[in-house]
C-alpha positions in Angstrom: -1.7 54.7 -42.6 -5.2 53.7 -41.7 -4.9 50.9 -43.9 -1.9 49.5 -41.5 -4.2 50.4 -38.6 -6.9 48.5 -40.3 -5.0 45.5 -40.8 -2.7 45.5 -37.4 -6.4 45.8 -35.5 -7.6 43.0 -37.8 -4.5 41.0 -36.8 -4.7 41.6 -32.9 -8.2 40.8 -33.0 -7.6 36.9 -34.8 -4.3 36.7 -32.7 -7.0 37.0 -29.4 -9.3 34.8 -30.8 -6.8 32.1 -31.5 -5.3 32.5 -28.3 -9.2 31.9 -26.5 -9.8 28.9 -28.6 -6.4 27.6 -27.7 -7.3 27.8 -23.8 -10.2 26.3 -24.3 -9.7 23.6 -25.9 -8.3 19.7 -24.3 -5.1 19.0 -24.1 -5.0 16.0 -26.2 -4.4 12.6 -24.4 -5.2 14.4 -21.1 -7.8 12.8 -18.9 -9.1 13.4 -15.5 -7.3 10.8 -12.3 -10.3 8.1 -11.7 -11.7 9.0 -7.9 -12.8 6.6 -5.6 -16.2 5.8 -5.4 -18.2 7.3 -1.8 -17.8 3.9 -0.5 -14.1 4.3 0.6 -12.5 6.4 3.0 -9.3 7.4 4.6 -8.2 5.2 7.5 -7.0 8.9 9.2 -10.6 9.9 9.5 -12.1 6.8 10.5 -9.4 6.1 13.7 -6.4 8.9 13.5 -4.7 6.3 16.1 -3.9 3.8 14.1 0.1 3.8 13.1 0.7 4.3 9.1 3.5 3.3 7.7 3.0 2.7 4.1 5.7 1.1 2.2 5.2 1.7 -1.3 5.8 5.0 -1.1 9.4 4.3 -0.3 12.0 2.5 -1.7 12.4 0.2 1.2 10.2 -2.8 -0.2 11.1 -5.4 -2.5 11.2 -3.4 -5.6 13.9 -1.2 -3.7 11.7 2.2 -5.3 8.3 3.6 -4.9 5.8 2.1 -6.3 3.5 3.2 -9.3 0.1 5.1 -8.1 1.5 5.6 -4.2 1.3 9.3 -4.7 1.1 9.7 -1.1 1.2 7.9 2.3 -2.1 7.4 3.0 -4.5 4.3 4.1 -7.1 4.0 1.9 -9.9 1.4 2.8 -13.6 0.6 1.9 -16.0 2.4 4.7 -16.7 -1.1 6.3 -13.1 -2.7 7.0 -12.0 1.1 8.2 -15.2 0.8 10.6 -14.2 -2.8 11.4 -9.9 -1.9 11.8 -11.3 0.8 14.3 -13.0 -1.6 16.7 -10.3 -4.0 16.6 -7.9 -1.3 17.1 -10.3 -0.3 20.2 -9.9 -3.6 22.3 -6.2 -3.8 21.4 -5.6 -0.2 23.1 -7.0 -2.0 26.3 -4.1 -4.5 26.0 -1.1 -2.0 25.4 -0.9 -2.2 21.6 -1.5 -0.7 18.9 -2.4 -1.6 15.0 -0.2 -0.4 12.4 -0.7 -0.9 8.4 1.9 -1.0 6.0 -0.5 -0.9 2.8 -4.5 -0.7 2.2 -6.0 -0.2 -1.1 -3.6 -1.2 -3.9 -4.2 0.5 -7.1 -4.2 -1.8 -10.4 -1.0 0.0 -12.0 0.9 -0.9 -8.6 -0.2 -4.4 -9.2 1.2 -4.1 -13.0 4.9 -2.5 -11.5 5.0 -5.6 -9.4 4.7 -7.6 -12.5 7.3 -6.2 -14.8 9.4 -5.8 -11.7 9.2 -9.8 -10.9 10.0 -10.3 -15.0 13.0 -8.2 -14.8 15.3 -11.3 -13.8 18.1 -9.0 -13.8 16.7 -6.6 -10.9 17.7 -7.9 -7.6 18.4 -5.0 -5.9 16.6 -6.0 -2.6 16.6 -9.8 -2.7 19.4 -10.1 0.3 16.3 -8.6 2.7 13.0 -9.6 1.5 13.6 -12.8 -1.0 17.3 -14.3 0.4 16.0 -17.7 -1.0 13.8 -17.9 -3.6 14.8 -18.1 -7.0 13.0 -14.8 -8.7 12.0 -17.1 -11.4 9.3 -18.6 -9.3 7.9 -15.7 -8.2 4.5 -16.6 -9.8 5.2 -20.1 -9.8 5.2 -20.1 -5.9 2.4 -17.2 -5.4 4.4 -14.2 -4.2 3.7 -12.4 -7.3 0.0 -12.1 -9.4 -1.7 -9.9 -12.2 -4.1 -9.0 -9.7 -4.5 -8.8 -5.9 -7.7 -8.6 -3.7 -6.4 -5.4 -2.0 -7.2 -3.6 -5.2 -10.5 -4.4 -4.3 -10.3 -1.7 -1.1 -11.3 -4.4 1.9 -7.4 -5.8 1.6 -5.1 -4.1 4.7 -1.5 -5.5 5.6 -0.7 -4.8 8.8 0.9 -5.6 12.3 0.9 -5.0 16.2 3.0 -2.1 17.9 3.5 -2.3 21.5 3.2 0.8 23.6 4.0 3.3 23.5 5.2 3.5 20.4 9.1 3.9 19.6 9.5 5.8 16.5 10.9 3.8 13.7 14.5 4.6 12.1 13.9 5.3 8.0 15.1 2.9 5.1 18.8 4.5 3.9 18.8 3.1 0.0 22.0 1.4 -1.0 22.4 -0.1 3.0 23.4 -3.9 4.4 20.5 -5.5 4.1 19.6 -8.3 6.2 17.2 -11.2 5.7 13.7 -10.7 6.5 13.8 -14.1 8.5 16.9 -13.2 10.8 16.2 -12.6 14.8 14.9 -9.4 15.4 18.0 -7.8 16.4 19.5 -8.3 13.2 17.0 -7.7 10.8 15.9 -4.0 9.4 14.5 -2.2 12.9 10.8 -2.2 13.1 9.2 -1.0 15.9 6.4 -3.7 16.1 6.7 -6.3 17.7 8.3 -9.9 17.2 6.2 -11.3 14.4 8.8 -14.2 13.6 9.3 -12.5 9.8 9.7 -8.9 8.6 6.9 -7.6 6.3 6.6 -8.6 2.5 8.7 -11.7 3.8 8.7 -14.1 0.9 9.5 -17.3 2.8 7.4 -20.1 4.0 8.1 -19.0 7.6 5.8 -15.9 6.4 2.8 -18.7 6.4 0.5 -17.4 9.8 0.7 -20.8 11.6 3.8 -22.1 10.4 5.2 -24.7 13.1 8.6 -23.2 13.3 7.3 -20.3 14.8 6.9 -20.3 18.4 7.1 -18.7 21.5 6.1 -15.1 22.1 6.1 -14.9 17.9 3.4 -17.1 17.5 1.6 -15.6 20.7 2.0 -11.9 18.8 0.7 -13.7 15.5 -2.5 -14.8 17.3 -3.4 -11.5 19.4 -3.8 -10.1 16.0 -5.3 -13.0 14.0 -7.8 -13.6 16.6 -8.6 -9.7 17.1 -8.7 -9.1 13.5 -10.8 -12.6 12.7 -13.4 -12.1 15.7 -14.5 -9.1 14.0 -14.8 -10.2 10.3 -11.5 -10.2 8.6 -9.6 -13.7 7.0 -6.6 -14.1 7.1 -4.5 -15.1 3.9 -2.8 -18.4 5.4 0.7 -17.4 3.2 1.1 -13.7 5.1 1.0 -13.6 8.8 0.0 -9.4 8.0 -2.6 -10.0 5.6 -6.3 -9.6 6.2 -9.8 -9.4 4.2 -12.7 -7.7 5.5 -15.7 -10.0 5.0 -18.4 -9.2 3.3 -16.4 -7.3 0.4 -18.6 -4.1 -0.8 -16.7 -4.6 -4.2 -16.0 -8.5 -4.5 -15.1 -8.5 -8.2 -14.2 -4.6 -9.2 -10.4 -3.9 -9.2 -10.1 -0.1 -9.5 -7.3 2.2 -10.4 -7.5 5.4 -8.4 -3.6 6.4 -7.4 -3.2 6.9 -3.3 -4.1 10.2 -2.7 -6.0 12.4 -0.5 -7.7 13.8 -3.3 -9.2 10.4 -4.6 -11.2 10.4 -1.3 -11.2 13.9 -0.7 -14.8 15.0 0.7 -15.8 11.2 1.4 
């Protein structure tokens, strides 16, 4: 009987030891997520008055589903163009309005989802809103669609005016009539900005900031935030009416890959 002891004791104890090395030791292919570097910052904590209503962490945008690395709805921006979006949004309270972004930082592997989404020729799902007429083979042909985009680089915002106070804005039902993102306001997908001439993530040429078929109060709303936005250091991307570069870029060539989290910028 002592022998069994003996050997059960013998057993327990290699059993224990097997089970400390097993804890201990990597899981294989695991890695940590990449953080942001200390030079970016949440919009939230910069200027928690700014509206955020990110749309690639729903399904209503133009690949009709969230998008990779949008782990959670938050504006992520280098420490300068939050600094700079936070005096703009500052003289637009004076006038009644306020900003609101749809997307800020733009991880690489949300870049790499847009391409294979604009290779799938046979994924159309959302076309009827925001691509009624153009062919989805010229998606790169005609510059909607690229292997790498400058808001990956942290200073890139999209973003539009909201009149106040703010109505609250209905949420995307997947599967609904879509309408073109073109049509008159009344008819296209509720928004509670205001009347920009063009939904966001339009792909049209009536998306391009001073195109002459835009007039009226659209082209006035177009330049209270163009000339807000540019007066204190931000271009303007001629093609998107919502789409602004904070100038000088802290990180001019670096496209990084942290996902959109609170945790990538967590203690910044």
């Amino acid at each position: 009987m002592t022998g069994i002891r003996t050997a059960f004791r013998a057993l327990a104890a290699t059993a224990a030891t097997l089970l400390a090395v097993t804890a201990a030791a990597p899981v294989a292919g695991a890695s940590p997520e990449p953080k942001a570097p200390r030079e970016f910052v949440s919009l939230r904590s910069v200027d928690p008055t700014i509206i955020q209503e990110m749309r690639y962490t729903t399904a209503h945008n133009f690949l009709g589903a969230p998008v990779d690395g949008y782990r959670q709805p938050v504006c992520i921006l280098t420490r300068p163009a939050a600094r700079a979006l936070h005096e703009a949004q500052t003289r637009l309270l004076r006038q009644g309005y306020s900003l609101k972004v749809y997307d800020c930082y733009r991880p690489q592997r949300a870049v790499d989802h847009f391409v294979r989404w604009a290779k799938d020729l046979d994924d159309q799902v959302m076309k009827d809103e925001f691509y009624p007429q153009v062919d989805k083979t010229r998606l790169f042909e005609d510059g909607y669609i690229a292997e790498k985009s400058g808001h990956s680089r942290g200073s890139t915002v999209d973003l539009t005016l909201v009149k106040l106070p703010a109505l609250p804005s209905r949420p995307y039902v997947p599967g609904e009539a879509l309408a073109p993102c073109y049509a008159p306001l009344s008819e296209r997908f509720p928004d509670n900005s205001v009347d920009m001439g063009t939904g966001y993530d339009c792909f049209d040429t009536l998306s391009h900031t001073e195109n002459p078929r835009i007039q009226g109060a659209q082209r006035a709303n177009r330049q209270v935030l163009k000339q807000t936005l540019v007066g204190l250091g931000f271009v303007n991307l001629a093609e998107e009416w919502w789409h602004f570069t904070f100038k000088p870029e802290p990180f001019p060539d670096t496209y990084f890959d942290f996902p959109v989290a609170k945790r990538s910028v967590a203690g910044h």
